[in-house]
N, C-alpha and C positions, 0 to 999 in steps of 0.2 A: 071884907076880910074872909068871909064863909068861902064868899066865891072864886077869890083866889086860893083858900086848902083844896075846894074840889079841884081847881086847877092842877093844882101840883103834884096832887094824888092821881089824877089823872094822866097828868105827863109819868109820874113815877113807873104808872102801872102799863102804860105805851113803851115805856123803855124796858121792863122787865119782858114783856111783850118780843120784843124784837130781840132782845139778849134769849131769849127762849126758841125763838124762829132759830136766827143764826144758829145755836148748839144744834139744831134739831138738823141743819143744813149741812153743818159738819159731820157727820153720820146718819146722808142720809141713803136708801138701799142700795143706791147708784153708786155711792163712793164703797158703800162694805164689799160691793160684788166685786169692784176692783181690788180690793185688798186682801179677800178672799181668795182670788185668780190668782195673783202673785204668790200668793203664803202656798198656792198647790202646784204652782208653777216651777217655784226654789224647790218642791219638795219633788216633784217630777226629775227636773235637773239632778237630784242629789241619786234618785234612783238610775236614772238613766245612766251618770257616771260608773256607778257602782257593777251595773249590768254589762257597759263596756268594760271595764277591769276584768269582773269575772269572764266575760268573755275571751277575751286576750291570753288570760291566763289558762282557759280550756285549751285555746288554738293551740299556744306553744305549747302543753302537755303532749297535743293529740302531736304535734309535729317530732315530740322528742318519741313519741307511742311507736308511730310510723316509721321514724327511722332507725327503731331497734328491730323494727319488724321486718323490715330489708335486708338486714342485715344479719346473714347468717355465715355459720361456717363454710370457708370455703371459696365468698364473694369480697369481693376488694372493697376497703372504706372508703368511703363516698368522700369529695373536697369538694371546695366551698368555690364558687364559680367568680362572686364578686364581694362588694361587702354586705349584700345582706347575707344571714345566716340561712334565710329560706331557701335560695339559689344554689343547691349542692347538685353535684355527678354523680352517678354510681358511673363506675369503671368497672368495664367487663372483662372479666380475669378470660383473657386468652393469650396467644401467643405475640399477638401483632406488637412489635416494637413501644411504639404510642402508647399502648396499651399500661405492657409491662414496666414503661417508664416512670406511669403512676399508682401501679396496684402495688397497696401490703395487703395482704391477707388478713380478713379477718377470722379467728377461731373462736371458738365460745369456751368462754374461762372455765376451770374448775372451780366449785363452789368456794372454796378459799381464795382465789385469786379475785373473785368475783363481789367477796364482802370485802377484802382489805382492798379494793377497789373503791369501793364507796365509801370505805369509811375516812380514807384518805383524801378523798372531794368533799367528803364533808357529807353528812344524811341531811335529808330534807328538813326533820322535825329539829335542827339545831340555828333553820333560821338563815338570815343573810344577812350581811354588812356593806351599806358602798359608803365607805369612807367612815367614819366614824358613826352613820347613823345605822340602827337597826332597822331592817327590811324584812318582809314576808319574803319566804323564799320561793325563788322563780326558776322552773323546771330548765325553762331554756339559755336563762342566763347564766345558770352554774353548768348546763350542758358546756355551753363555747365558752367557758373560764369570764366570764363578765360581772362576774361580783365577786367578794370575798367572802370565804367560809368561815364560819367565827370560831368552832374547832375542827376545823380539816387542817390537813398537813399540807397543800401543795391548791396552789392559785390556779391551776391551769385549766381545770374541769374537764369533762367526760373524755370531749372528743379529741381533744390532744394527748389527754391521759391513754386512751386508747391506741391511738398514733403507736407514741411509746413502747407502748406492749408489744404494740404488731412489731412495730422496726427488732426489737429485740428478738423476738419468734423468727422476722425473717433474716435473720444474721445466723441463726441456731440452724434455721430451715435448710441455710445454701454453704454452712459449715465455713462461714467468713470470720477470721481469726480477729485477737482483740478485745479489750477491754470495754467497759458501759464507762462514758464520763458525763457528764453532766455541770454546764457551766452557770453558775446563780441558782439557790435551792431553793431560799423564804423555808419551811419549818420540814424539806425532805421529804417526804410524803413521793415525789416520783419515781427517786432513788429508792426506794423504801420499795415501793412494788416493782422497780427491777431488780430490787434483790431477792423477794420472793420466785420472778418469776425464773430467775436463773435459779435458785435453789430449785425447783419442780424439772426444770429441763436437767441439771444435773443427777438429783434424787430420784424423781417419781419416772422419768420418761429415759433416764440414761444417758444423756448427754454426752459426750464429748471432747466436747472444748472446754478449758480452762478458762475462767473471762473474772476479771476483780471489778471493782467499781471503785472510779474515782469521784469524788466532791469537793468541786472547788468554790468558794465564796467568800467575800470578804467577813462576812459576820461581822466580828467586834469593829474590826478595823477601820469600819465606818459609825462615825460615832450617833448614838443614840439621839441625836437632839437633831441630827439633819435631817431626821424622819417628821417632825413637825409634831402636827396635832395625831397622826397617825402611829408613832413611834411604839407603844402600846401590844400595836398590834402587828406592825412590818419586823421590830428589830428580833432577830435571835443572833444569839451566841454559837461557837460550837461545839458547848456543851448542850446547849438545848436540843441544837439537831442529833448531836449521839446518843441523849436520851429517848428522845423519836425512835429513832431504831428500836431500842431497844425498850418502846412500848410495846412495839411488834417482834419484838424476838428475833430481830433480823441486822443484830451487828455482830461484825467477828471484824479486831482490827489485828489479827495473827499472834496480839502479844499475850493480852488479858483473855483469852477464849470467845466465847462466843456473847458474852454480856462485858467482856473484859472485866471477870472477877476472878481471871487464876486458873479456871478450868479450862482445860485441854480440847476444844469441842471444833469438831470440824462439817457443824452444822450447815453454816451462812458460808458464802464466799467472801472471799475480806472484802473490806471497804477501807476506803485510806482516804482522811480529809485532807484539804491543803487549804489553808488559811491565807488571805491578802487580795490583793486587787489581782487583775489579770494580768496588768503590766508585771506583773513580779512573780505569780503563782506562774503565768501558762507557760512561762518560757521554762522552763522547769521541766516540763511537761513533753518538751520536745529532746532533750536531750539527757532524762531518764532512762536508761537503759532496762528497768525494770517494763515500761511501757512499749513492748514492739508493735504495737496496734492497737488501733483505737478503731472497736464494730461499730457502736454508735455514739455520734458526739451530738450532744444537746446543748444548744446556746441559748440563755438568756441572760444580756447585757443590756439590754436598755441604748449602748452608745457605737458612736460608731467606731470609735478606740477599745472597746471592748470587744468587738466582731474582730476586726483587726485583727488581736494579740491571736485571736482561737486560731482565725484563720489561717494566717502566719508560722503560727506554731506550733497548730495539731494537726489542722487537715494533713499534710505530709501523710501523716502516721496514719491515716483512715485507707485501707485497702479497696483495690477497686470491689465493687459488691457492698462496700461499707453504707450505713446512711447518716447523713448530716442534717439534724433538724434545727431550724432558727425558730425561736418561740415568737419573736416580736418585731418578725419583716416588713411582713405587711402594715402592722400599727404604726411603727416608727420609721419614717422616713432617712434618718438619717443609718441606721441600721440596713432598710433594702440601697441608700448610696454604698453603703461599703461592700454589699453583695455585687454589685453592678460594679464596682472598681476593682473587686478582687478578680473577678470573673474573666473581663476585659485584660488586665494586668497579666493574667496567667494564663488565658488564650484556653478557657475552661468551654466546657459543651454540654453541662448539665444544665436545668432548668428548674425552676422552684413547684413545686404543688401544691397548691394552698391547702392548707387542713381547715383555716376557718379565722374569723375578721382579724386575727393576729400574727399567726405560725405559718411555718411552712417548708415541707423537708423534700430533699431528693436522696436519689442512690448514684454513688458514685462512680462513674462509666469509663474513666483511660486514670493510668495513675499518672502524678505531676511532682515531675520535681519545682518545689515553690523556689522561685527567683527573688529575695527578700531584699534586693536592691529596688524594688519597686515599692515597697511599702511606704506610707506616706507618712508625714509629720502627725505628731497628735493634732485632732482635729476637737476634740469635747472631754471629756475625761481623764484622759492622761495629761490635757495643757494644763489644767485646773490642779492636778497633784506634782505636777513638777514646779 
């Protein structure tokens, strides 16, 4: 009996034995160093990602640096060659035909023109949105219009906002008759600084030409719920855009003065909004007699029945010298078909400039009587509302 307890005590304390080895084999240096390496490894990786962002995000700085630094008075703005945004031109302001097909001029703003500029794109410290998520904001994504500004007025960013400007300077520059229209606004902010910049060429520098501004959009008309989870933040009224203006002091609709509160103020040049889809607003547009010309027409429709209707029924009105800029040729396919339909259609000889992964404007070079027996069936947007 004795010598079966030592036995057993024995096995016991063999088996505590070998449950003590194994633990000790479970942790032993060879496996910590590997767990170790890993745990500095994830932490490596986590820096290394961190160091490419910040990087990335210097490059595009320095890129957005450099191309304010080329760009001065005097020298033409540079277009975007393909779709990356890195791949631009500077175009050399000379005489040569080629040339002058795709230079606007650039001037350097007065300091007014130059904060309601940015505050209209939206300032840095207010942050970025792509789709309903907030975003750190990114120098070069809000340069080429690629994010959404969470209080900016106007989606398009720097360098079509600048576009803009030039086109409008050079309509002023070569005394080419005509109103500023702008077709699709989101919260006004473009209109908004060609109403300043015409108040300056009228006010401060003497100007000339009489030019109103029109805005056309459907606003309400398109109902709130088709905007999705975005709606939030895409729908305005246009009330909301009159009030826009009129953060910036810059409406006069000739009835109510210059805030339309009764005062007699012939501060602003008018602005006159037109409410509805383009099937029903642009044609309107053409056989106003109030409107003998249209300096610059800015489209953005998203469809190819909304290029159409512009097409169709403004360009007429755009004088040779005039410029026509399409905000979303380039992005949307079905938009550069109706450029290439109308073109062909009307036996046209201009050619597009790219401004940058989306836009794209020329100046108008023989004038055309449009032939609107060629205009095609609805092809996207107008089949869906008829």
């Amino acid at each position: 009996m004795l010598n079966r307890r030592r036995a057993t005590t024995e096995e016991s304390e063999e088996v505590a034995k070998n449950v003590t080895v194994k633990k000790k084999k479970t942790w032993s240096t060879e496996e910590t160093y590997d767990m170790v390496m890993l745990v500095v490894m994830i932490m490596l990786i986590v820096m290394v990602t961190q160091i490419i962002a910040s990087l990335k995000s210097a490059i595009n700085n320095n890129l957005v640096i450099k191309e304010e630094r080329r760009t001065h008075s005097g020298s033409c703005l540079s277009l975007q060659l393909d779709d990356s945004v890195n791949n631009r031109q500077v175009v050399e302001n000379s005489n040569d035909n080629s040339n002058k097909r795709k230079c606007l001029l650039y001037t350097e703003p007065t300091p007014y023109i130059d904060l309601l500029m940015k505050a209209v794109v939206g300032f840095p410290n207010q942050g970025s949105l792509r789709g309903t998520r907030t975003r750190k904001y990114n120098a070069i994504e809000r340069k080429f219009g690629n994010d959404w500004p969470p209080f900016g007025y106007t989606m398009i960013g720097n360098t079509r906002l600048e576009n803009f400007r030039a086109a409008i300077e050079d309509v002023n520059r070569n005394n080419i008759p005509g109103d500023i229209i702008e077709m699709g606004v989101w919260r006004g902010g473009a209109m908004i600084m060609a109403m300043a910049v015409i108040n300056e060429y009228k006010g401060r520098f003497g100007g000339t030409i009489d030019r109103e501004l029109y805005v056309l959009d459907a606003f309400e008309e398109i109902p709130k719920s088709s905007y999705g989870s975005n709606s939030d933040f895409l729908f305005n009224t246009e009330q909301d855009v009159k009030d826009n203006f009129k953060v910036f002091d810059a409406y006069n609709d000739n009835v109510g003065g210059v805030n339309g509160n009764g005062n007699s103020s012939k501060k602003n040049v008018v602005v006159h909004f037109k409410k509805g889809l383009f099937q029903t607003t642009v044609p309107i547009i053409a056989i106003d007699p109030n409107i003998k010309a249209i300096a610059v027409l800015r489209v953005d429709g998203n469809f190819y029945d909304s290029y159409q209707d512009a097409l169709y029924y403004a360009y007429g009105k755009v004088p040779k010298g005039g410029i026509v800029i399409f905000d979303d040729v380039m992005s949307h396919p079905s938009v550069m078909q109706c450029w290439i339909d109308f073109k062909k259609d009307q036996g046209l000889t201009e050619d597009l400039n790219r401004i940058d992964t989306h836009s794209a404007w020329f100046r108008k070079e023989t004038e055309a009587v449009i032939d609107m027996s060629k205009m095609r069936p609805p092809q996207d947007i107008n089949k869906k509302q008829n």
